[in-house]
N, C-alpha and C positions, 0 to 999 in steps of 0.2 A: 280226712287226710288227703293232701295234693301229693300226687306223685312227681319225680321229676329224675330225669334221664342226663346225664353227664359224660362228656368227653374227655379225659385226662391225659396229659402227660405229663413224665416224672425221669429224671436222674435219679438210677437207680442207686449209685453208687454208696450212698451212707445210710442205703436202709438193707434192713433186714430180709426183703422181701414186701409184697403187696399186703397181705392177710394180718390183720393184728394178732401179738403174740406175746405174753409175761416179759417185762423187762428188755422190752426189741424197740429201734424204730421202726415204724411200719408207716407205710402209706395210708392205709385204711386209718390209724390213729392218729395222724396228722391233720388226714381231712374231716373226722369225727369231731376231734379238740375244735375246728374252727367253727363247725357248723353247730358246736356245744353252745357258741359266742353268738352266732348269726341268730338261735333260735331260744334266746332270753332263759338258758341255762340248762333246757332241757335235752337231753341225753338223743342224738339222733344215729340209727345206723346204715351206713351204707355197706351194699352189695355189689361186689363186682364180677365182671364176665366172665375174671381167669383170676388165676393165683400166678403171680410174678418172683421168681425165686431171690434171695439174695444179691444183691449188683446189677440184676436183669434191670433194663430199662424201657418205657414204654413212650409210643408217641401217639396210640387213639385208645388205651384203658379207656371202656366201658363203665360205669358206676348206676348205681339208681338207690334213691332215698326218700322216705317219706315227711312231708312238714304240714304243720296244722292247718295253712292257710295259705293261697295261692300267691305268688308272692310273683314281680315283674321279672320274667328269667334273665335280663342282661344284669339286671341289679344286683340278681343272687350271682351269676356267673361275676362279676367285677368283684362283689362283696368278699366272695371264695378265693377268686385268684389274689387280688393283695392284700389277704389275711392268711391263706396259706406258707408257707416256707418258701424258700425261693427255687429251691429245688421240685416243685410241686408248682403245674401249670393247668388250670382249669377253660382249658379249649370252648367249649358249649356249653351250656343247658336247655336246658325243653321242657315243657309239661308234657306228660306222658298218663295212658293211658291205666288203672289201678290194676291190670292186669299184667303190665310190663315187668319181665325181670331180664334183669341184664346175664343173668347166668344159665336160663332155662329155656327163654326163649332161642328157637330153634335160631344159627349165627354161623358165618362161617368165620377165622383168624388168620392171618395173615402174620406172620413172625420174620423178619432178618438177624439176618448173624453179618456180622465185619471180624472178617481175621485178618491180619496183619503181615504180611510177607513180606517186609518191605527192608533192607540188610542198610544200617541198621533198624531198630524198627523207631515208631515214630513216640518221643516220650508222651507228647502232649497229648497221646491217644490212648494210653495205658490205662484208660476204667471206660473204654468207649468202643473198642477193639480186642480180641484177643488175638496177639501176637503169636506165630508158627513159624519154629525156626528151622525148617528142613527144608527144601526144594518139592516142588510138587512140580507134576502132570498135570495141566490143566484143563486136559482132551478125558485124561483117564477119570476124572471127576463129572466133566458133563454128561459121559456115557452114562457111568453108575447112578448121577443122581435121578436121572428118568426111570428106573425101579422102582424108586419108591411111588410115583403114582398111582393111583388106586385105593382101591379099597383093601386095606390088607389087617391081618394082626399083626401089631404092632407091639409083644411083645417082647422080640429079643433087639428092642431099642428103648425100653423101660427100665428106669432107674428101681433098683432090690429093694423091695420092701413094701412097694407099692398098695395099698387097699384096693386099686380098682378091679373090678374080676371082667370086665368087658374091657377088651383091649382091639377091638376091631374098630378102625377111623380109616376115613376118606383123607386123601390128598390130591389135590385138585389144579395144584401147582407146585413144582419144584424145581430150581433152577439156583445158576450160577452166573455170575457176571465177572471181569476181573475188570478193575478202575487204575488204571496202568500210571497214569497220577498221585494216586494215593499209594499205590501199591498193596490195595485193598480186594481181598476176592470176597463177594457179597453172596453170601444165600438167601434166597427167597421161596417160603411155604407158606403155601393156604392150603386149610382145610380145613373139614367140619367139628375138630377140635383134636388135642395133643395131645398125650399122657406126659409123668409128671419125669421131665428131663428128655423128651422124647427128641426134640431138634439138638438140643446138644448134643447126644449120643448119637443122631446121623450125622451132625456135621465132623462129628473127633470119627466116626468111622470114613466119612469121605475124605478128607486129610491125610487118612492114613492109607487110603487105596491111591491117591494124589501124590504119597510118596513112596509108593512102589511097595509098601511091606502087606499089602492086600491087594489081592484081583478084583479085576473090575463087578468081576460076578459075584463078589461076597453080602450086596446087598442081598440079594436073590436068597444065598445060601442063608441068612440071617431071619428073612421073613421067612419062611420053609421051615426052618428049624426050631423057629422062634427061643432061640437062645441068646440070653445077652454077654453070653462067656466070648462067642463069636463077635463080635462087633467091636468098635474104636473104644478108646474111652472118653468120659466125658469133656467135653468141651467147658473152658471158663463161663460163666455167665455174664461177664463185662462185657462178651461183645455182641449179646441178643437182645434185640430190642420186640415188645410188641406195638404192630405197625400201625395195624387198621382189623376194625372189627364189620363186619356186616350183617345185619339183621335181615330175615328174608319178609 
């Protein structure tokens, strides 16, 4: 079996999420169905870096899948991308080495969020953006969001219910931009990986320290406590994208 290493991107918006799931569209099943076509009927699966929620959209998903026979990777990348849906954009391919996995090898992620402040807001952005209709501080946002850097737990930014019992991640990068054009404030996080809702629930708690009904210092009091009763609530998923993945 030839290994081989994929760069994805996708509009999230009429899937279900990345992971395949009973009676869903999913990403993962979209690009299985085509590579079912590519590889003369036989059932192929693909693994990816992260799991993409509902709406969430991606611009460098990760992928990697096995096929019997080493095949010209532009050929398979073209073959992919216009047999895929249209909503489903197949960036690269690579041969890769039969040790490669896109999920385990050691990686850092990089995720943005686009919120929408913009009075009124803007339609044609409404599955691209999540719109916030209150006024924020947007001093009070760049303070708070330098907290979260580091190494911390990161449970009381974890969505209830969660399986994972290691909640301690690196963040390596967190920031804020406002696009005074769009009237777009942009978040930006990398780090050595997320728990599951973890950027949405800092970006719906910075928002709300942005608009005054939380201290600037309630990131602080959040990781400390690690309660997620203290913190925002979740943010839409329309408007996070994953951005770029790096392998070390």
């Amino acid at each position: 079996m030839v290994r081989y290493k994929a760069i994805i991107s996708y509009d999230g918006t009429d899937f279900s999420g990345f992971q395949r799931q009973p009676h869903c569209r999913t990403v993962q099943e979209e690009i299985e169905k085509t590579l079912l076509r590519l590889n003369s009927g036989q059932a192929v699966t693909i693994h990816g870096a992260g799991r993409t929620d509902a709406g969430v959209h991606a611009y460098g998903q990760v992928i990697h899948f096995d096929l019997p026979q080493a095949r010209d990777v532009e050929k398979l990348r073209f073959g992919l991308d216009t047999q895929c849906p249209e909503d489903i954009d197949i960036v690269s391919v690579e041969q890769v080495s039969d040790d490669f996995h896109a999920r385990y090898n050691p990686h850092s992620k990089t995720y943005e969020f686009l919120v929408d402040i913009g009075r009124p807001k803007n339609p044609m952005m409404r599955h691209y953006a999540t719109h916030y209709p209150y006024p924020v501080a947007f001093e009070s946002m760049q303070l708070a969001i330098k907290d979260l850097v580091g190494t911390h737990d990161f449970t009381g930014f974890t969505a209830a219910g969660t399986s994972v019992e290691h909640k301690v991640r690196t963040i390596y990068r967190a920031d804020i931009r406002f696009d005074e054009e769009r009237q777009f404030l942009i978040f930006t996080f990398t780090g050595n990986g997320f728990l599951y809702k973890q950027v949405r629930n800092m970006v719906g708690t910075l928002l709300k320290i942005g608009n005054g009904r939380m201290p600037v210092e309630q990131i602080q009091k959040i990781l400390e406590a690690k309660n997620r009763d203290l913190a925002g609530p979740t943010a839409a998923g329309n408007g996070l994208y994953l951005k770029e993945i790096i392998y070390e």
